[in-house]
C-alpha positions as CSV (number, residue, x, y, z in Angstrom):
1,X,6.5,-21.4,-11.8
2,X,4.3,-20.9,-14.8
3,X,6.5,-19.2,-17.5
4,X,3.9,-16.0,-18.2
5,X,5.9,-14.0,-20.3
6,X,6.6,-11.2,-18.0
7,X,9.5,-12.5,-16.1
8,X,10.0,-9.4,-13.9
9,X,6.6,-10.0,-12.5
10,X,6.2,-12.8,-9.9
11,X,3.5,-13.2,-7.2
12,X,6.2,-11.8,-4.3
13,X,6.8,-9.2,-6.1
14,X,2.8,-8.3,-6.3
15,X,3.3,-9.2,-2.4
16,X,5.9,-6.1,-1.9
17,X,3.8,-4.2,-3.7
18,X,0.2,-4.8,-1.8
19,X,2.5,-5.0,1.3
20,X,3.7,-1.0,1.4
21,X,0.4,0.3,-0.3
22,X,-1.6,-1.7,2.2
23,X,0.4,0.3,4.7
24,X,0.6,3.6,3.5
25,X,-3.3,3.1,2.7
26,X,-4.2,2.5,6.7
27,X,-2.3,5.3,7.5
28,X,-3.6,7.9,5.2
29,X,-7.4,6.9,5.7
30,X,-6.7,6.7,9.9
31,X,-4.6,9.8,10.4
32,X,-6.2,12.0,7.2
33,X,-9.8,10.9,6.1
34,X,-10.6,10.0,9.0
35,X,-10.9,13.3,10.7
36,X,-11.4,14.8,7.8
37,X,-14.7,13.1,7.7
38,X,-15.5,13.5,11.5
39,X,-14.4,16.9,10.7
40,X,-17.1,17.3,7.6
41,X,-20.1,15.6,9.9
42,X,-19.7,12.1,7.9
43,X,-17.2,9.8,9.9
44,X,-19.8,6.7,8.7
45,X,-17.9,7.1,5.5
46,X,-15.2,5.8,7.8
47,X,-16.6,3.9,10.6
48,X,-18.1,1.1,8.2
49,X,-18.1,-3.0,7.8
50,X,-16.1,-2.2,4.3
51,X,-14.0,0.1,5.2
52,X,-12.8,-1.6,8.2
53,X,-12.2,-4.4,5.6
54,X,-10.7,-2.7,3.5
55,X,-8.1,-0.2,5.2
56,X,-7.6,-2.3,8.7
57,X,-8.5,-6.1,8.5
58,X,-6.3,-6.4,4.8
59,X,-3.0,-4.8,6.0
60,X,-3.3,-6.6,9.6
61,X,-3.9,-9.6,7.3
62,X,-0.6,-8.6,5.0
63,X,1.7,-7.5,8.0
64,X,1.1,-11.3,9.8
65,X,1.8,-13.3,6.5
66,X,4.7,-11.1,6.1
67,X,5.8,-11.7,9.6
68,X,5.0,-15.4,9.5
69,X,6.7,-16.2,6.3
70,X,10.1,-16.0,5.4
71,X,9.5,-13.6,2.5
72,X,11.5,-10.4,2.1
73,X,10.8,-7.5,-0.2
74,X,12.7,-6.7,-2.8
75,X,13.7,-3.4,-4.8
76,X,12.7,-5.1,-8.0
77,X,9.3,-3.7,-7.0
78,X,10.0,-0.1,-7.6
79,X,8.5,-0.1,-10.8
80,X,5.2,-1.5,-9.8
81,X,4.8,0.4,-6.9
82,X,5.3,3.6,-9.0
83,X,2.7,2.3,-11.4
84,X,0.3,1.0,-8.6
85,X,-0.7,4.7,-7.9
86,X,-0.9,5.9,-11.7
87,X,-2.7,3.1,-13.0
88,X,-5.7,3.7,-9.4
89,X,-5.4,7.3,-10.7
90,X,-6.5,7.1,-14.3
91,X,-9.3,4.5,-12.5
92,X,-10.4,7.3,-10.7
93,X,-10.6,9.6,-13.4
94,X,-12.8,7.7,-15.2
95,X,-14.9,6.3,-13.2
96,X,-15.3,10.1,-12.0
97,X,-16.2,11.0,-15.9
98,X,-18.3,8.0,-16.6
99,X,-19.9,6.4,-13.7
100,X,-19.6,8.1,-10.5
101,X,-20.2,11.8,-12.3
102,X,-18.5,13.6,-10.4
103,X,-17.2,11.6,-7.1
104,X,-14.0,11.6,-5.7
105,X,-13.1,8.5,-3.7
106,X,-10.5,10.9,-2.3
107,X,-10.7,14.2,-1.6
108,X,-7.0,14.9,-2.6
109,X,-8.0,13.0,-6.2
110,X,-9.7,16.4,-7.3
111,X,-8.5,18.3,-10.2
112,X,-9.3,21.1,-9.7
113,X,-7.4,22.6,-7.2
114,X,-4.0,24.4,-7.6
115,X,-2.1,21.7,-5.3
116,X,-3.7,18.7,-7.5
117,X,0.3,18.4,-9.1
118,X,1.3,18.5,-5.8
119,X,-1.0,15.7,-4.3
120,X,-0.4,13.3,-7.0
121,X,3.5,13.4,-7.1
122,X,3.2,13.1,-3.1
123,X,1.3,10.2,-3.6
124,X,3.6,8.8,-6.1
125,X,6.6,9.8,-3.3
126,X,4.3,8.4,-0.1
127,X,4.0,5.1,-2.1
128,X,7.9,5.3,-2.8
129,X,8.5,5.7,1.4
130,X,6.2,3.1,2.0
131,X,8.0,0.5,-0.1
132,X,11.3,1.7,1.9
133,X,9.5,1.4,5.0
134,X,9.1,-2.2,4.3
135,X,11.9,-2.9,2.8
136,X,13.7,-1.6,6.0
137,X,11.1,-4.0,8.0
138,X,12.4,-6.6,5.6
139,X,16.3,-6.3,6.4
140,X,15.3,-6.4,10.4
141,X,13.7,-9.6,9.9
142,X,16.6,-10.6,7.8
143,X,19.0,-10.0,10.8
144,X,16.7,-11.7,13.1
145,X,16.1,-14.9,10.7
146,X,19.5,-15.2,10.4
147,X,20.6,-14.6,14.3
148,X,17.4,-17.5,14.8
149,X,19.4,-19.9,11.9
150,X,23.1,-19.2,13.7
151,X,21.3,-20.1,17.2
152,X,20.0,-23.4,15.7
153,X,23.8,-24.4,14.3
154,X,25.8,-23.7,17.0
155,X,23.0,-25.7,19.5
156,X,23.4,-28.3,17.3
């Protein structure tokens, strides 16, 4: 492993975090935008090659390396799963100021509302739940790798 100066920071660690987001992503553009935007008369915003990429095809993608691999997510990714969020946030709020003058990729991202706070701390929580979620997923397939491994000794 390549000594990078950050040793907290390792590639599976970057895997539990793209892992939960991934997740929590689908669901919150499949349950939530999505009818939101059939709702507002603009479910192409949805119902596109990139978006399909992007919030379907990269979490399937995710879930079956997860599966297929004997990788397990760790707590130690509690601090970048907590930043992931901020860090897309202060993204948003600039491209918002500078490029995209006055776009929201998300509807919740706007400021000025009343319930911003609120939409921003439940995303920092949501992202939080997520990484639980898969760290949950993680101890199942814990249990089941090491029921597989016990099967293979005692046949032996």
């Amino acid at each position: 492993m390549r000594d990078s100066g950050l040793h907290w920071i390792d590639l599976e660690l970057l895997l539990d975090v793209c892992l939960a987001a991934s997740l929590l992503i689908c669901v919150v553009v499949w349950t939530i935008l999505y009818p939101y935007a059939v709702k507002t008369g603009h479910p192409e915003k949805i119902l596109n090659g990139v978006s399909y990429c992007q919030h379907g095809a990269n979490v399937l993608l995710l879930q079956l390396d997860f599966l297929a691999t004997r990788h397990l997510v760790s707590k130690d990714a509690l601090p970048l799963i907590m930043g992931w969020p901020s860090v897309y946030a202060v993204f948003a709020w600039i491209v918002h100021g500078t490029v995209a003058k006055g776009f929201w990729p998300y509807p919740f991202l706007e400021l000025n509302t009343p319930w911003a706070p609120l939409w921003y701390g439940g995303l920092l929580a949501a992202h939080i739940m997520a990484l639980i979620l898969v760290m949950l997923l993680s101890k199942v397939k814990q249990k089941k790798q090491r029921a597989v491994t016990f099967t293979d000794q005692v046949e032996v």
